[in-house]
One Martini backbone bead per residue (centre of mass of N, CA, C, O) as a GRO file, in nm:
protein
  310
    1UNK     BB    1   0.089   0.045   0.028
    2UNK     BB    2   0.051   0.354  -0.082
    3UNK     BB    3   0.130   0.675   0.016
    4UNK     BB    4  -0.018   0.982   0.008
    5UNK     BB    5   0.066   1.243  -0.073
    6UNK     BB    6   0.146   1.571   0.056
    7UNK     BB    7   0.058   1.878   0.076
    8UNK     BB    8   0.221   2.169   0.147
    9UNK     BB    9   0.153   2.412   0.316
   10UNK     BB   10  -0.006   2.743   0.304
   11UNK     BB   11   0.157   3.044   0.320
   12UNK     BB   12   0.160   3.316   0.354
   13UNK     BB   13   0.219   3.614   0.262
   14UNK     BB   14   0.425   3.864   0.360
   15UNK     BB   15   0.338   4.160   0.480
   16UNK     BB   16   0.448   4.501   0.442
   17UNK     BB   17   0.402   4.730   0.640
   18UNK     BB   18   0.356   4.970   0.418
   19UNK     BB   19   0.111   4.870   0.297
   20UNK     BB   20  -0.054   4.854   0.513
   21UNK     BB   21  -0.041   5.125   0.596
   22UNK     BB   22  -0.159   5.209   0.280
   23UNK     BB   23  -0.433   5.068   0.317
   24UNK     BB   24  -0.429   5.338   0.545
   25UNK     BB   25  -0.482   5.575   0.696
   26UNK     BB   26  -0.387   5.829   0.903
   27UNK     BB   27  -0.494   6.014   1.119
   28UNK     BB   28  -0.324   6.287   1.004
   29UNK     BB   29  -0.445   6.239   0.721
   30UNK     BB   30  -0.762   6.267   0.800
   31UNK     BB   31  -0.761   6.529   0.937
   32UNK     BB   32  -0.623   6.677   0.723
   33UNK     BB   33  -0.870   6.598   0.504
   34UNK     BB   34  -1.092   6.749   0.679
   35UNK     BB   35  -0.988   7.000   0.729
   36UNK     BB   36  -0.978   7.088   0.397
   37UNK     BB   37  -1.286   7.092   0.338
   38UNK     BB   38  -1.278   7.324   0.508
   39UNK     BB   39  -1.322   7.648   0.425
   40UNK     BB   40  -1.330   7.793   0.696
   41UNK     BB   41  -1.075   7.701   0.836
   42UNK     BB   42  -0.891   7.764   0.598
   43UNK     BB   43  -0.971   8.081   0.662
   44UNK     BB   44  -0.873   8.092   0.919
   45UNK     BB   45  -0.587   8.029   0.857
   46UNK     BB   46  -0.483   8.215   0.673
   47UNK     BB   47  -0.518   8.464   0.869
   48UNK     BB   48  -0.322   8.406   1.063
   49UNK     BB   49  -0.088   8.399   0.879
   50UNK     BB   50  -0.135   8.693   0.768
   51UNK     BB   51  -0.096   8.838   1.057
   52UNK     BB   52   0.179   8.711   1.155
   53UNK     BB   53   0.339   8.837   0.885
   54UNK     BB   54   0.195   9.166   0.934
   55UNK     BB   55   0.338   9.205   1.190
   56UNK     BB   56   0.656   9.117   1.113
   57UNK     BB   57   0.660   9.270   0.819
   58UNK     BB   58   0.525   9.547   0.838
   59UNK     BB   59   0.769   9.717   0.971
   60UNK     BB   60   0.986   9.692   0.753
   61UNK     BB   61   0.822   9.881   0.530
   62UNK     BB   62   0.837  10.106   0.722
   63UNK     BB   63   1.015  10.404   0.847
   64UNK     BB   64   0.844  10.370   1.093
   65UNK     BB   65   0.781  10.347   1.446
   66UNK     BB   66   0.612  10.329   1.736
   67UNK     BB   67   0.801  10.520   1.889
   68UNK     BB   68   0.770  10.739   1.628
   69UNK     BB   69   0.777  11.104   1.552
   70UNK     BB   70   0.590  11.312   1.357
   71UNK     BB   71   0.618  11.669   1.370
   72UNK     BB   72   0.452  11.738   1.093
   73UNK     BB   73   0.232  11.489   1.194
   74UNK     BB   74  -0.122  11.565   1.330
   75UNK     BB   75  -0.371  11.381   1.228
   76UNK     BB   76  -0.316  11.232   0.974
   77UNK     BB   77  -0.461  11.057   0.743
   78UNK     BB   78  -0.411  10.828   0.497
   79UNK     BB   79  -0.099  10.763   0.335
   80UNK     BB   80   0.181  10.730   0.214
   81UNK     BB   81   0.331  10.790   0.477
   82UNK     BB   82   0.069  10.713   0.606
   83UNK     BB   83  -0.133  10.432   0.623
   84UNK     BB   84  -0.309  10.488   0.903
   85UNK     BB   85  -0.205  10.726   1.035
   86UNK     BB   86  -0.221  10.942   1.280
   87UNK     BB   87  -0.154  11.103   1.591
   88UNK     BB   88  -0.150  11.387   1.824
   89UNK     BB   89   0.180  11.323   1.816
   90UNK     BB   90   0.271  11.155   1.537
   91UNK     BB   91   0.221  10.873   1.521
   92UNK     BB   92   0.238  10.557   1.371
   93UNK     BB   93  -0.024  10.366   1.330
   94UNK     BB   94   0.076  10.131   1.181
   95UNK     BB   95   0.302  10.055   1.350
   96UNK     BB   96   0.133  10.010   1.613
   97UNK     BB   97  -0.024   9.800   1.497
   98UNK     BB   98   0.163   9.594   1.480
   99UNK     BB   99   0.243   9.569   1.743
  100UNK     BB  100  -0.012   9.504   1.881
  101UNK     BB  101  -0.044   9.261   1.673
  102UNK     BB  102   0.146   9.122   1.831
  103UNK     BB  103   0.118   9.064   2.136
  104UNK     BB  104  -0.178   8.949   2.092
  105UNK     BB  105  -0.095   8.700   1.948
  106UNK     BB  106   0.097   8.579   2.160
  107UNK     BB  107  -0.066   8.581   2.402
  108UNK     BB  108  -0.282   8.419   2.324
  109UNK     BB  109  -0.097   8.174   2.252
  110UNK     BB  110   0.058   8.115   2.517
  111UNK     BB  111  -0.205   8.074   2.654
  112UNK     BB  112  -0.355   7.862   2.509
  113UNK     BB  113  -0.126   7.636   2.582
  114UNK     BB  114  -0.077   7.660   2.920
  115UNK     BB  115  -0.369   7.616   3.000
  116UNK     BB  116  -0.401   7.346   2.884
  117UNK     BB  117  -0.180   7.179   2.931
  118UNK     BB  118  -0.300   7.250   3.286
  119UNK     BB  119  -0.566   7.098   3.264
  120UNK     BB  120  -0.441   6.826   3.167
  121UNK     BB  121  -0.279   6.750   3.390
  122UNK     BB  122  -0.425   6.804   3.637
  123UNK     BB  123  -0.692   6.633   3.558
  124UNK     BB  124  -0.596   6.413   3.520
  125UNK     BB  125  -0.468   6.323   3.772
  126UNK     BB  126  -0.709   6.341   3.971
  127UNK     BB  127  -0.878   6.128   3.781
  128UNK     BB  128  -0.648   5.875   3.812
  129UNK     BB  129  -0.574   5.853   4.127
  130UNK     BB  130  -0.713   6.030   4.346
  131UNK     BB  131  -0.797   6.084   4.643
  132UNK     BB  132  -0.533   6.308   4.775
  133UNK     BB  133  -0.506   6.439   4.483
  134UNK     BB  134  -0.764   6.500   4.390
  135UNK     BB  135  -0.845   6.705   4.617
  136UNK     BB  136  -0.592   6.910   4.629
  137UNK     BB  137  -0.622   6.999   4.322
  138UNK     BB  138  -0.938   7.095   4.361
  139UNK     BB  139  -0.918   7.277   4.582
  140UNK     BB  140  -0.693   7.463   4.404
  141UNK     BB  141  -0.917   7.515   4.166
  142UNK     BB  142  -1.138   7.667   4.373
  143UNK     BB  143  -0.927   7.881   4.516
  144UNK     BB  144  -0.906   8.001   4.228
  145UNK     BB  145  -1.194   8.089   4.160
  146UNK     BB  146  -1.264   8.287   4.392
  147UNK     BB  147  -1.037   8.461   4.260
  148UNK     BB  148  -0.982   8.767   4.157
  149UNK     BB  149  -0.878   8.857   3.908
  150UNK     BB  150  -0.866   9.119   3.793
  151UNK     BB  151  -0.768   9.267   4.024
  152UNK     BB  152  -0.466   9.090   4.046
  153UNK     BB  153  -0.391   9.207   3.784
  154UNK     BB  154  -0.424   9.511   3.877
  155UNK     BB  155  -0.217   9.503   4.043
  156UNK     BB  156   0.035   9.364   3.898
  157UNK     BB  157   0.070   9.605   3.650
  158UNK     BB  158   0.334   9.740   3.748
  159UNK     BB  159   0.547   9.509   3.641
  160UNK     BB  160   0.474   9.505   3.285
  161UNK     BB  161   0.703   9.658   3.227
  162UNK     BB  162   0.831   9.579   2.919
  163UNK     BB  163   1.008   9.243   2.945
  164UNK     BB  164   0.727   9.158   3.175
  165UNK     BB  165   0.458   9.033   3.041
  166UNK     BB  166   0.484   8.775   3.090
  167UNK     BB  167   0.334   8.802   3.349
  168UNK     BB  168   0.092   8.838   3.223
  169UNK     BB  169   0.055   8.576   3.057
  170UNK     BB  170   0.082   8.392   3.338
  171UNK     BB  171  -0.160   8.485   3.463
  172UNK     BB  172  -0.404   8.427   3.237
  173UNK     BB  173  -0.340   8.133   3.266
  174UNK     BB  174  -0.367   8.091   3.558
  175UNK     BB  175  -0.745   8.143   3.505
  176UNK     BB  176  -0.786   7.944   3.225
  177UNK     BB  177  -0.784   7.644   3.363
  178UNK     BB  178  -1.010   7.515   3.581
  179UNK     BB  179  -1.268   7.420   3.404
  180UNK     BB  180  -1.113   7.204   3.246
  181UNK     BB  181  -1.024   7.040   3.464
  182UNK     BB  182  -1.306   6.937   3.541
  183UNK     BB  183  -1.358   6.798   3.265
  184UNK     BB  184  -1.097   6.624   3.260
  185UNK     BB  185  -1.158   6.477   3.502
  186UNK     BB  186  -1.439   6.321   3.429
  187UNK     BB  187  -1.315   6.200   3.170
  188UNK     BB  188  -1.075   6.013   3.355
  189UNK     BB  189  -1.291   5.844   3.537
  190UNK     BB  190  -1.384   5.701   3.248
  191UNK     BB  191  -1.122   5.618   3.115
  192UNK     BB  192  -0.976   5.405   3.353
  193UNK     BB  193  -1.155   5.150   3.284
  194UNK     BB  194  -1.060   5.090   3.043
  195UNK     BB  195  -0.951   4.817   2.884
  196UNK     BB  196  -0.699   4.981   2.788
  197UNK     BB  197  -0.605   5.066   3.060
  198UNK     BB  198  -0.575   4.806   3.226
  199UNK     BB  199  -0.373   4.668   3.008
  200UNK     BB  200  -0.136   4.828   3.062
  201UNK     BB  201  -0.133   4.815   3.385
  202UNK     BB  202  -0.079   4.498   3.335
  203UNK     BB  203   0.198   4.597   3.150
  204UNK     BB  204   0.361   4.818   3.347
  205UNK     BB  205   0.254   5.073   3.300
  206UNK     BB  206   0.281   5.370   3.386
  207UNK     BB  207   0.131   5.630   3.447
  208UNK     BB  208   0.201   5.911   3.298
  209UNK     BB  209   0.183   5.726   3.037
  210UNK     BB  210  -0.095   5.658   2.998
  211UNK     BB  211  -0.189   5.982   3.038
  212UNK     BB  212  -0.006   6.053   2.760
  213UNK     BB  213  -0.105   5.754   2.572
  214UNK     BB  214  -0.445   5.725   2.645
  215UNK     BB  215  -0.596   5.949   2.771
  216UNK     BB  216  -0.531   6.229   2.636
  217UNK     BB  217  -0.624   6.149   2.330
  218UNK     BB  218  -0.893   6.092   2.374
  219UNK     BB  219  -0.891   6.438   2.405
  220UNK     BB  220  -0.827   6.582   2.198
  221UNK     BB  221  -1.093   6.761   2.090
  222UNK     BB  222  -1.126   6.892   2.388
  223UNK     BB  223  -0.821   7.059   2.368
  224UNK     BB  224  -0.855   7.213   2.124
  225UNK     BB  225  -1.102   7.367   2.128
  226UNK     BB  226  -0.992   7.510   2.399
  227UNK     BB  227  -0.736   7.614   2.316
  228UNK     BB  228  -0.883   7.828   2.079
  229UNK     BB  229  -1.087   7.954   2.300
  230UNK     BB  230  -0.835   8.076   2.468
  231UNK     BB  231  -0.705   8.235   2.275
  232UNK     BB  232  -0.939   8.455   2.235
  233UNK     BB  233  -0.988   8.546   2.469
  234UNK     BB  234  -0.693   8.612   2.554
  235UNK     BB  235  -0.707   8.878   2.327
  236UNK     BB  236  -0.979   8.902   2.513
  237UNK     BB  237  -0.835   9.004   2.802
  238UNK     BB  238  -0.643   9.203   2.708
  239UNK     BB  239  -0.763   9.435   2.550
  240UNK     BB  240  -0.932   9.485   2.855
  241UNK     BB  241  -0.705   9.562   3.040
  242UNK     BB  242  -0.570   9.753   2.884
  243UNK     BB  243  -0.828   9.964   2.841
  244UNK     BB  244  -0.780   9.998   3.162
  245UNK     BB  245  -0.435   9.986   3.234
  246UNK     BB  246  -0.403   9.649   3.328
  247UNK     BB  247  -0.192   9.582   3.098
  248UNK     BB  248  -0.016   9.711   2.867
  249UNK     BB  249   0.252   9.932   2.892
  250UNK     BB  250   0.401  10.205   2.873
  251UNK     BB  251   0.536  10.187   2.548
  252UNK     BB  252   0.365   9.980   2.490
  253UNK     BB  253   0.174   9.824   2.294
  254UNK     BB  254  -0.194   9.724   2.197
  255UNK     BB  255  -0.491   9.678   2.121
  256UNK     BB  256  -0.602   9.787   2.356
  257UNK     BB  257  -0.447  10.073   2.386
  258UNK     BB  258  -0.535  10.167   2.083
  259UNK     BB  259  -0.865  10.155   2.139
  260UNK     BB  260  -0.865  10.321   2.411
  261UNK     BB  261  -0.752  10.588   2.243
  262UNK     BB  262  -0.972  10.569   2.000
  263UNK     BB  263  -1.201  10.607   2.094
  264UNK     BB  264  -1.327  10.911   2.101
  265UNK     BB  265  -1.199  10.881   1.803
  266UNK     BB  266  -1.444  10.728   1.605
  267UNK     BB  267  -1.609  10.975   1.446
  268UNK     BB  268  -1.353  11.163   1.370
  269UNK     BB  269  -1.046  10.967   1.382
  270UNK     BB  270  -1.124  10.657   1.310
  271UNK     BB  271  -0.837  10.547   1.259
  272UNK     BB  272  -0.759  10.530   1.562
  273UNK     BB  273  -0.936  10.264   1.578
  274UNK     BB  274  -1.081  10.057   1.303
  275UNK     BB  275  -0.772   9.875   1.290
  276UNK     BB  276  -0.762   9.760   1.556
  277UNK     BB  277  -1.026   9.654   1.578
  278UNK     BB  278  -1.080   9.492   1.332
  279UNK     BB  279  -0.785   9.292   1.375
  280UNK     BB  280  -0.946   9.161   1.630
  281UNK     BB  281  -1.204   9.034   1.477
  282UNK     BB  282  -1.047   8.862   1.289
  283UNK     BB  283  -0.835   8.722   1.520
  284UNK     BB  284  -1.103   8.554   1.642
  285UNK     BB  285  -1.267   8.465   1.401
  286UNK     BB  286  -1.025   8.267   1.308
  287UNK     BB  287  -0.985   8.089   1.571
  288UNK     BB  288  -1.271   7.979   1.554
  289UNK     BB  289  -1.271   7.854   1.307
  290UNK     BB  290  -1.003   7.667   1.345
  291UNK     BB  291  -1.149   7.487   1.578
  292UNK     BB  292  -1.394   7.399   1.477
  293UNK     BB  293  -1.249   7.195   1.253
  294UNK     BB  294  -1.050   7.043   1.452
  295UNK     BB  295  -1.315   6.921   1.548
  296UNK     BB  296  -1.428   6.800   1.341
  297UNK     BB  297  -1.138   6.642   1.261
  298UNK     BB  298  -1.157   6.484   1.538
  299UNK     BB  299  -1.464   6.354   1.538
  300UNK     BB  300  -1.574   6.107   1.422
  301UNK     BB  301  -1.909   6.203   1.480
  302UNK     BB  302  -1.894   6.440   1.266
  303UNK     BB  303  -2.050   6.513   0.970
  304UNK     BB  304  -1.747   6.519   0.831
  305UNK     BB  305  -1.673   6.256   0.899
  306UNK     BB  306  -1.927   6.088   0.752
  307UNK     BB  307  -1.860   6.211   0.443
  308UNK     BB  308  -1.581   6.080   0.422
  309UNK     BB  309  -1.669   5.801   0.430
  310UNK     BB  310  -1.931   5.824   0.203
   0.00000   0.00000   0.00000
């Protein structure tokens, strides 16, 4: 009796890295292309790049100084010497008006990454380890909210002249993360139980790595939308103290120094208010849609998510 042959087993063919992945796109790349279809967030992102640009290139095209004054022309009309027109001082209200959308844009940007930052920070600690952290950080941010942010920041108006603005930042940065820390904190509550999270915890992954490679991405969305939100805000929160004498001081100027003194002059030398004003409203409405744009694609169940699908 002879033996029937046997066939050798099948194989597959191993598959390279690089195919699979190219089998799917990357979610930054996913997100990417969502982002890109939003029209309006594109039209925000155009403009941030736009006036960052004209922030800081706008200074070199013209010969005057923000802090330099035309003794022969007070209060002239936009003209080809001066773009925006003069101050009853002769100051050249274009230097000026870059000068304050500098300030006013940096200032934005590093409060809302610092808040953001830190509300990621301490909400994920509180709601990951719980017990006598979660008290503390809690008692702490309840003790910060009960603080009257305004007053403090007008008493230490007087520290923020020259190159210490920087103190500025961090106060205001200081008061804009309380609330989101306890979102944050809540978020972390209910993702600490999830399968995700127990198998890190039982194949010996550190608490730290966890919050930060799976408690907080999860979290992207939220995370993005307040960055993007108190960007805005801080820019308004920024021109409302300078406005009233407690945010940037003299000789440097912000949109809202530059807004508060020109609020009386608005109907007779308009110049001197609704440049300031504009480019506030379009540097927060830009702020906003950018937001916008990077929640819808950074959610997967947002509508925009859906059509990418379909």
């Amino acid at each position: 009796m002879t033996a029937t042959p046997v066939d050798p087993p099948v194989t597959a063919a191993p598959v390279a890295p690089d195919a699979a992945v190219a089998t799917s796109p990357s979610r930054a790349r996913l997100v990417a292309r969502r982002f890109a279809r939003n029209r309006q967030a594109l039209a925000g992102l155009v403009v941030i790049v736009v006036l960052f640009l004209l922030a800081y290139v706008g200074p070199l095209l013209t010969p005057w100084s923000y802090d330099e004054l035309d003794y022969t022309a007070f209060l002239r009309p936009p003209s080809a010497d001066h773009w925006f027109g003069t101050t009853q001082i002769g100051a050249d209200v274009f230097a000026q008006t870059m000068r304050g959308l500098q300030k006013s844009l940096v200032i934005g940007l590093l409060v809302g990454v610092l808040s953001t930052s830190l509300a990621a920070v301490v909400g994920a600690a509180a709601g990951y380890f719980g017990g006598r952290v979660d008290r503390v950080l809690m008692w702490l941010v309840d003790l910060l909210i009960a603080l009257p942010a305004f007053l403090i920041l007008a008493i230490m108006s007087p520290s923020f002249r020259g190159d210490t603005w920087l103190v500025f930042v961090l106060l205001l940065a200081a008061f804009s993360w309380l609330l989101t820390a306890r979102i944050v904190r809540g978020q972390t509550i209910t993702l600490r139980d999830r399968e995700f999270v127990q198998a890190a915890r039982f194949m010996g992954v550190g608490p730290w790595r966890i919050i930060f490679r799976h408690i907080l991405p999860n979290m992207s969305s939220l995370l993005i939308i307040d960055a993007t939100i108190t960007v805005g805000a801080a820019i308004l929160a920024e021109t409302g103290l300078s406005f009233f004498g407690f945010g940037i001081q003299a000789p440097d100027v912000s949109l809202g120094t530059l807004i508060g003194a020109g609020t009386d002059s608005a109907l007779t030398f308009p110049w001197l208010f609704f440049f300031a004003a504009g480019l506030l409203v379009l540097a927060v409405l830009a702020v906003n849609l950018v937001g916008d744009g990077l929640r819808d694609a950074l959610d997967s169940g947002s509508d925009r998510a859906r059509k990418d699908r379909s």
